[in-house]
N, C-alpha and C positions, 0 to 999 in steps of 0.2 A: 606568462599566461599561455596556456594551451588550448584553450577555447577560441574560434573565430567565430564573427557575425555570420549569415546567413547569403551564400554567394552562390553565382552559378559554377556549372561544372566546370568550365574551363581554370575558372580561379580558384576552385576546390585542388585541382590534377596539380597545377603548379604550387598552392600552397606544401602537398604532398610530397613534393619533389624538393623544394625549397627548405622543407624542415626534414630531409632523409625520413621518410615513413617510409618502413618494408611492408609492412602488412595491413590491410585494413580489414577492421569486424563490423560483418552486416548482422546488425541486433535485430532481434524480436523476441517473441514471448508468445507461449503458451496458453491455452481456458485456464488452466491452472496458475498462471503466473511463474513459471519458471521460466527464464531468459535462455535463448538458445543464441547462435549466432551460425553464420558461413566465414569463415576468414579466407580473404581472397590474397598474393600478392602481386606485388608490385606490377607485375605483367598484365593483372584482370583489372587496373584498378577503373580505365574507361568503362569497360565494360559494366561494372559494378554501380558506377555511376549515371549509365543509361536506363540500370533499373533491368539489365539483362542475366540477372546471377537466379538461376532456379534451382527448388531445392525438392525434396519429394516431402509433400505435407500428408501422405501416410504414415508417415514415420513418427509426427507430433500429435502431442495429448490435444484433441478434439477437436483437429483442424479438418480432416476430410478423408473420404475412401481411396481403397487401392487404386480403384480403376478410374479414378481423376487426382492423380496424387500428384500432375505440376502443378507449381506453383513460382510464384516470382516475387523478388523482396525490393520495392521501390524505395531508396532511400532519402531521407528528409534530410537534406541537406546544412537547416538550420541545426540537427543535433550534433555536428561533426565536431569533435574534441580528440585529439592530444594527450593516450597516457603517460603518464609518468612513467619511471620506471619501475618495475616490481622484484628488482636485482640489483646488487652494484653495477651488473653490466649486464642489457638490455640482450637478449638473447637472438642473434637474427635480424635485429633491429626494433625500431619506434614502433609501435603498433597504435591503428587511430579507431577510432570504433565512430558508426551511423546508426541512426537508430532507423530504421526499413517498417514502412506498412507493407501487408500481405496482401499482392492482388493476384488473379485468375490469369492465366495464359494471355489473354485478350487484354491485359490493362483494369478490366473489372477489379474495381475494390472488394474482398474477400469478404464479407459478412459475419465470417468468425474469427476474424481477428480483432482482441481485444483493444486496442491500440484504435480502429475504426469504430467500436463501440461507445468511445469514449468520446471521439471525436462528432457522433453523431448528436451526442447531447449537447457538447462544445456547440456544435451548429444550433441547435435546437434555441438554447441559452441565446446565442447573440440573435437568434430571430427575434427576441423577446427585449431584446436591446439589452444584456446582461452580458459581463463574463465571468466568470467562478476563479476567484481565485484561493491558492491552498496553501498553507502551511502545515506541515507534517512533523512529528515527535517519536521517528521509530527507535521504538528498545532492542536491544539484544543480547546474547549472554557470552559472554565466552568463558568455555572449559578444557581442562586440561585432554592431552590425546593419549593413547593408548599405543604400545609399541608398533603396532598396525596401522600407525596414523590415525586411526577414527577415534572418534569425540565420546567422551568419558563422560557421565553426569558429574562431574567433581568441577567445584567452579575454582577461578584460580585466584582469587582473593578471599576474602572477609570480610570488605568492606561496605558501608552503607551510602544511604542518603547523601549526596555532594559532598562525601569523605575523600581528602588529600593522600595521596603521598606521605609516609611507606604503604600506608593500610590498604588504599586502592595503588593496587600496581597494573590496574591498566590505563593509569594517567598517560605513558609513553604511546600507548600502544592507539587511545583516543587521539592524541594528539599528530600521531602519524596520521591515522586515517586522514583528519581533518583539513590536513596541511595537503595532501595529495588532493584530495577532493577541491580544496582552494586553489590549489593548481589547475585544475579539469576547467573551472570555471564556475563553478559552484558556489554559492553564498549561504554559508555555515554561520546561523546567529548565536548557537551555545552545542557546547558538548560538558558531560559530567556523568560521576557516578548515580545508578541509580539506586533504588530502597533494597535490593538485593543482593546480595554476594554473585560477583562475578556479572553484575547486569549495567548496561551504559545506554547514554540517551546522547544523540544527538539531533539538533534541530534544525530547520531547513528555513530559512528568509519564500516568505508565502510569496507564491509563482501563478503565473496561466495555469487552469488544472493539467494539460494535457504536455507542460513541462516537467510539474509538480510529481507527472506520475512518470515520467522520464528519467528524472533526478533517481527515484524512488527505486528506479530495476538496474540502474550502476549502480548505486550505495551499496543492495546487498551484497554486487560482487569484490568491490574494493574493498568490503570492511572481510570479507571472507578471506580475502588473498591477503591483503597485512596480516591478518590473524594464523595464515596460516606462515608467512614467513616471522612468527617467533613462535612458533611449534604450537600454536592452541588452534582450538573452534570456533569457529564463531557461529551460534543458531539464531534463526528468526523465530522458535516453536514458542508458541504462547505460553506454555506453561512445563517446561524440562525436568522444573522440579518441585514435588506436594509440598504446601505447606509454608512456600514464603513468594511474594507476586510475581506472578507474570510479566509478558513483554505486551507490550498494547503498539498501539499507531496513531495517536491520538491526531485527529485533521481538523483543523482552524478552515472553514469555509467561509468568503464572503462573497458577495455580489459586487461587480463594478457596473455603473451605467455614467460612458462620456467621460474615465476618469475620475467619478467620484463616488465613493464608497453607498450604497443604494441600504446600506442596515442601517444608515447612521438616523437619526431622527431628533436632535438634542429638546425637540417637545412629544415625542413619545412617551409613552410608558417604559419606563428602565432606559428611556436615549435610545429606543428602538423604532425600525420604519415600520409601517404596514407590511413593505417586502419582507423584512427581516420575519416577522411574524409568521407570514404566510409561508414563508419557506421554512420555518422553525417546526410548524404545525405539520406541512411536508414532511418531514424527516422523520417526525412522532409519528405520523400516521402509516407509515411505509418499513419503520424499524424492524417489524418480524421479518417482514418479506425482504430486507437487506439483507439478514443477517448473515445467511448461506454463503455470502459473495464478500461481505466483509472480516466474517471471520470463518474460514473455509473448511479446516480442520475438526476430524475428532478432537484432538488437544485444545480446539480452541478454548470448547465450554468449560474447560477445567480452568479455564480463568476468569470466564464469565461466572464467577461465585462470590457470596457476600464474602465479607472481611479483607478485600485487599483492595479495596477504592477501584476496581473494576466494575461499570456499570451493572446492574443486572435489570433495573425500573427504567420503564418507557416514561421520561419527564426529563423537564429542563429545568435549569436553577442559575441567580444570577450568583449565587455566593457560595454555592459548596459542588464536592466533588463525586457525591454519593447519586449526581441524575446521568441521564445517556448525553442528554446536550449542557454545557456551561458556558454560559455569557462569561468571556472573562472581562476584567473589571474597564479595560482602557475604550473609550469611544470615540468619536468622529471617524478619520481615516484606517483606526482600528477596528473598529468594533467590527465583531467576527462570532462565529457560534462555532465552540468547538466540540466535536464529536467524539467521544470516548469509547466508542463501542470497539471498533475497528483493529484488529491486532497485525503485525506486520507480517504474517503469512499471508496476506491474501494478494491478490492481482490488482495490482496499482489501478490499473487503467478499469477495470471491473468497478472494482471499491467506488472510485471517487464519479463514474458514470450511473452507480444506482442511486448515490449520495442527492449528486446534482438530478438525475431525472426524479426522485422524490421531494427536493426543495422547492424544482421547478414546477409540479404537480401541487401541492399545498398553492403557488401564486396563480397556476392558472384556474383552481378553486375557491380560492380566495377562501382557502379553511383558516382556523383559529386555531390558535394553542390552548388547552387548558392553560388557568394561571400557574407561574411561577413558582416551584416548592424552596424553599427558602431552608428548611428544616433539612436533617440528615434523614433522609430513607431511609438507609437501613435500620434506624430505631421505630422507623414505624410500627403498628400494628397492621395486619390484614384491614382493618374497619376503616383507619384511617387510611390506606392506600386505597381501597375503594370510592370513601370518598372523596379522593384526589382524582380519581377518574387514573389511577398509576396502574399499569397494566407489567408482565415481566416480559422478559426476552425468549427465543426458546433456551431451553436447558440444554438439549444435545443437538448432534447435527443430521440425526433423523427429524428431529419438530422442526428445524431450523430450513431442510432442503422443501418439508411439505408445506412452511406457510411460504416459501419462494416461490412454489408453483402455482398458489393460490391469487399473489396477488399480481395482479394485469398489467400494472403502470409498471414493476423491475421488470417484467416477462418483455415487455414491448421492448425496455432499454436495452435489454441485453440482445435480443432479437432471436428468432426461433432458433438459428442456427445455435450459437453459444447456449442458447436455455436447455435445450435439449440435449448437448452432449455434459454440459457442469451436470445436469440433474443426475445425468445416466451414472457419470463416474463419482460422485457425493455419494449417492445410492449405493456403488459396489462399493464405496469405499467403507461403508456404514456397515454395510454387510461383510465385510473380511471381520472386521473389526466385532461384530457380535457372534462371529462363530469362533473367534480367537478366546482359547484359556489364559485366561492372564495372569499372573503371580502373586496376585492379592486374592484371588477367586483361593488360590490353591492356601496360599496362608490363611486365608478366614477360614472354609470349609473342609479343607482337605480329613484335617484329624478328628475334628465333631460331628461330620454328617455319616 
């Protein structure tokens, strides 16, 4: 096991010395969700540990200006783990990774670092007497490389749905990850192929959110680095390739209050609380103005489409997979509402902070859900979705950044500082994107207009 409990620096420095660590990786991340790091060695590793290692946050996607560009990486001590190796022999030595909040020269906690964003709800939540916790379902695909090393849309199997060996030949390659990851200290409850050629799923044993989204910024980088030592890709894009599903992030949210699960209600309606309700209603009500921060991508909405069990209707159901929220079937210490909207591009600690500030908004409202659709959505008519009170998601990631800005409760979560720079770079990202001629444009129109 390479994972230790949660100690101070002195037993941190000696555990470092006692397992030959050369090098340690101070983590963070990105508005956008992309994990960077400082690797410090062996000689800085006090110093790292004091919370003394500064970095220039000019440099990063929507942390701050030139002319206040220190900044300082304080590390959380409790995330300290132990890679395995990513070679038959370890290059330089053991390398150990921290996961680091971003504060201000002065010790100030940073305001746009996501990672505090997330933690502010965290706080918010146990004011309330709640903690959130999260089970996560991230998909991905891998594809073959190109002699340049980069990632080819050619996926490297053919196989389907929890298809075996010969057909999925990325049985080996899921089971590496897995086993490294259980090494790390990780609790992995299932891996398998998914509905797609070249797509896998594996699942996370539901956590504190603010570990959950921890878990969540190592996974993409392990599953990349095995994938790339046997020559493939590995993507997190929601949709790589038209015409067969997408990768989602499907997140199992529940409430704890003292210990015991707060959805559970066994004389509820459907075995559900009042809380469970009110936070259910939370989510519905807040869904557009999520969406920008859960699914962040132009490629997102190209998943968000009927026909592939990808959400597109603002509604919950306790029996089918066609609403945005599903009660899955198991209750008491289970019972859980999972969220389907969510694709594993987006920013762990984002995602699961507008998640929770909108469940926790429907409780301090004490809003209601419409009832339960029972039926498949997508055979609905318009008539009937109306009268279900079933609303849609946006369609691209222009409707999607302008109902974010609209609504008040994400805006507050995220805090002016993150709102204002996600909005700025969604927006150019939207606009590169609609002044780009794309290949389809030139195949449809080129010869007939």
């Amino acid at each position: 096991m390479t994972r230790v409990p949660p100690q101070n620096a002195q037993d941190l420095l000696e555990t470092l010395q006692a397992q030959d660590v050369a090098f340690l990786r101070l983590q963070f991340t990105d508005i956008l969700g992309t994990t960077k790091n400082v690797e410090v060695p062996r000689s800085q590793f006090e110093k790292a540990l004091r919370g003394d290692v500064t970095f220039d946050g000019s440099a990063v996607e929507g942390f701050t200006r030139v002319e206040e560009s220190d900044m300082l990486l304080s590390p959380d001590l409790s995330t300290f783990l132990i890679y395995p190796p990513f070679a038959p022999e370890e290059e330089g030595g053991r390398v150990a990774r921290l996961i680091c909040d971003v504060t201000l020269p002065d010790g100030t906690p940073f305001e746009g670092d996501p990672r505090r964003v997330l933690k502010r709800q965290v706080e918010r939540a146990a004011g309330l007497g709640f903690e959130m916790f999260v089970g996560t379902e991230p998909e991905f695909f891998l594809f073959e490389r190109n002699a340049g090393g980069g990632g080819l849309p050619v996926t490297h199997d053919k196989a389907g749905y929890f298809d075996l060996a010969p057909v999925d030949k990325g049985e080996r390659i899921r089971r590496e990850i897995t086993q490294r990851l259980v090494q790390m200290g990780f609790e992995i409850e299932a891996a398998h192929h998914e509905v797609a050629p070249g797509q896998h799923e594996i699942d996370f044993r539901y956590a504190p959110a603010l570990e959950a989204a921890d878990r969540i910024a190592t996974f993409k980088f392990v599953v990349k680095r095995v994938a790339l030592e046997h020559g493939l890709t590995a993507s997190f894009l929601p949709k790589p390739i038209a015409g067969i599903s997408g990768s989602g992030m499907h997140c199992h949210l529940s409430l704890f209050r003292d210990g015991v699960n707060a959805f559970a209600d066994a004389a509820g309606e459907h075995g559900l609380s009042d809380t469970a309700r009110h936070f259910i209603a939370g989510l519905l009500e807040h869904a557009e103005g999520m969406t920008a921060v859960t699914n962040p991508l132009v490629n997102s909405y190209k998943r968000l489409v009927p026909g592939f069990e990808a959400p597109v209707n603002v509604a919950w159901s306790t029996s089918n997979r066609s609403a945005l929220i599903r009660i899955p079937a198991k209750r008491g210490a289970s019972t859980r509402a999972e969220v389907r909207m969510p694709d594993p591009s987006c920013n762990p600690y984002l995602a699961l902070a507008v998640m929770l500030a909108a469940g926790l908004d429907g409780i301090e409202q004490r809003l209601e859900p419409p009832p339960a659709i029972a039926r498949n959505i997508f055979r609905m008519t318009v008539r009937e979705k109306r009268h279900h009170r079933i609303r849609e998601l946006p369609t691209d990631l222009r409707e999607a950044v302008n109902e974010l800005e609209k609504d008040e409760v994400i805006g507050r979560a995220l805090g002016e500082h993150v709102m204002e720079h996600f909005l700025a770079a969604k927006r150019a990202e939207w606009a590169e994107y609609s002044m780009t001629v794309h290949p389809w444009e030139l195949d449809r129109y080129l010869d007939l207009i």
